[in-house]
C-alpha positions in Angstrom: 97.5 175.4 161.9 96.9 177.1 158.6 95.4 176.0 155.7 98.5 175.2 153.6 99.6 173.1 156.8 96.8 170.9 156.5 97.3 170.3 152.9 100.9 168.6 153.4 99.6 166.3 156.1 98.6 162.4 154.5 95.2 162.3 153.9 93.0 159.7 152.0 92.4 160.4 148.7 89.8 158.3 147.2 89.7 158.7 143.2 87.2 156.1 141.8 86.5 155.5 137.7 83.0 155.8 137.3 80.8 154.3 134.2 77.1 155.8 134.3 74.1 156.8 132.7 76.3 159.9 132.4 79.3 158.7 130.7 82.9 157.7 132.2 84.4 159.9 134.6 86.7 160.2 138.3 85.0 160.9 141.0 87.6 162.0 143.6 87.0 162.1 147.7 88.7 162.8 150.7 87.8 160.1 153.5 88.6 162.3 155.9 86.6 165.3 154.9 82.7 165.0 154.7 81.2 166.1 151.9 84.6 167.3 150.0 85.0 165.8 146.7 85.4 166.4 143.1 85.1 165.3 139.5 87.3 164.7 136.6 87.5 163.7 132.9 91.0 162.8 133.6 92.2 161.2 136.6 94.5 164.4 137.0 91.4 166.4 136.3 89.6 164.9 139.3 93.0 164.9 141.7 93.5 169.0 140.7 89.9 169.4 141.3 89.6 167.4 144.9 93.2 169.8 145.9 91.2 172.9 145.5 88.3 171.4 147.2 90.5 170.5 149.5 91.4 174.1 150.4 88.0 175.7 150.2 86.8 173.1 152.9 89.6 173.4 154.9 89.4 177.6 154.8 85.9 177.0 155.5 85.8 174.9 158.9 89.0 176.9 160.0 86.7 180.4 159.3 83.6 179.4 160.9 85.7 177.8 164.2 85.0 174.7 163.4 88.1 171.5 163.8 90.2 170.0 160.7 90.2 166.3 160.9 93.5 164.8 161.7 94.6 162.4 158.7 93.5 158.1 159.6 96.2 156.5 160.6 95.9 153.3 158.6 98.5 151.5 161.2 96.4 152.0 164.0 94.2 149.2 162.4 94.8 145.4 162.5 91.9 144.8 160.5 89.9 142.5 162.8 87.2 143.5 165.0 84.4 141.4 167.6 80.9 141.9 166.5 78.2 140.4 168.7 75.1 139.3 166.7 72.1 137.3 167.1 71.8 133.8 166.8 69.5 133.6 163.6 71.4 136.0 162.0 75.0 133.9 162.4 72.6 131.2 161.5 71.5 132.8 157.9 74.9 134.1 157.2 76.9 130.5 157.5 74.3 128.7 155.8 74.4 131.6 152.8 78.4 131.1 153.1 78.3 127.6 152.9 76.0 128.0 149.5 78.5 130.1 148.1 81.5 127.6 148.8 83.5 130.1 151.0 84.2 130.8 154.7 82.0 132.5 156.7 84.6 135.5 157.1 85.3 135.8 153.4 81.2 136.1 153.1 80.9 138.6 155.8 83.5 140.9 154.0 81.4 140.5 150.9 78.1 141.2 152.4 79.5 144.4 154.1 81.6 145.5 151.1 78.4 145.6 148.9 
């Protein structure tokens, strides 16, 4: 597949307002693509900039015969998964969720969104 291919295929574009020590800005990613990223004044600034970042990274793994990552399929998820932990730990974390007034689930997604 060629580089151009790989452009048209629906990847995850991550395009994030940032407010920092450095002023306000878009800082733009690609989920799929370690490391490839860009930034922006504009929104469109950060979206032209992550297209030709895009490419170079692309050209670059093709050259050096390394694999493209195939686009997430977000489908493919049902958003639930099984995670075995220890005792004292599902302790801590229902007593912290019943402090904060909310189901044990709702804190979970908190603590490992943060």
């Amino acid at each position: 597949m060629k580089v151009h291919e790989y452009l048209k295929l629906p990847y995850n574009y991550i395009i994030k307002p940032i407010h920092d020590e450095s002023g306000f800005y878009f800082h733009a990613t690609v989920l799929e693509f370690d490391g490839c990223q860009s930034t922006g004044e504009t929104f469109q600034e950060a979206y032209d900039g992550l297209m030709e970042a895009m490419e170079g990274w692309i050209e670059t793994k093709l050259e050096n015969g390394f694999s493209v990552p195939a686009p997430l399929d977000s489908d493919r998820f049902s958003g639930k998964f099984l995670i075995r932990l220890p005792k004292s730990l599902h302790a801590r974390l229902a007593v912290e969720a019943e402090k904060e007034g909310v189901s044990l689930n709702q804190y979970t997604l908190y603590k490992l969104s943060h």
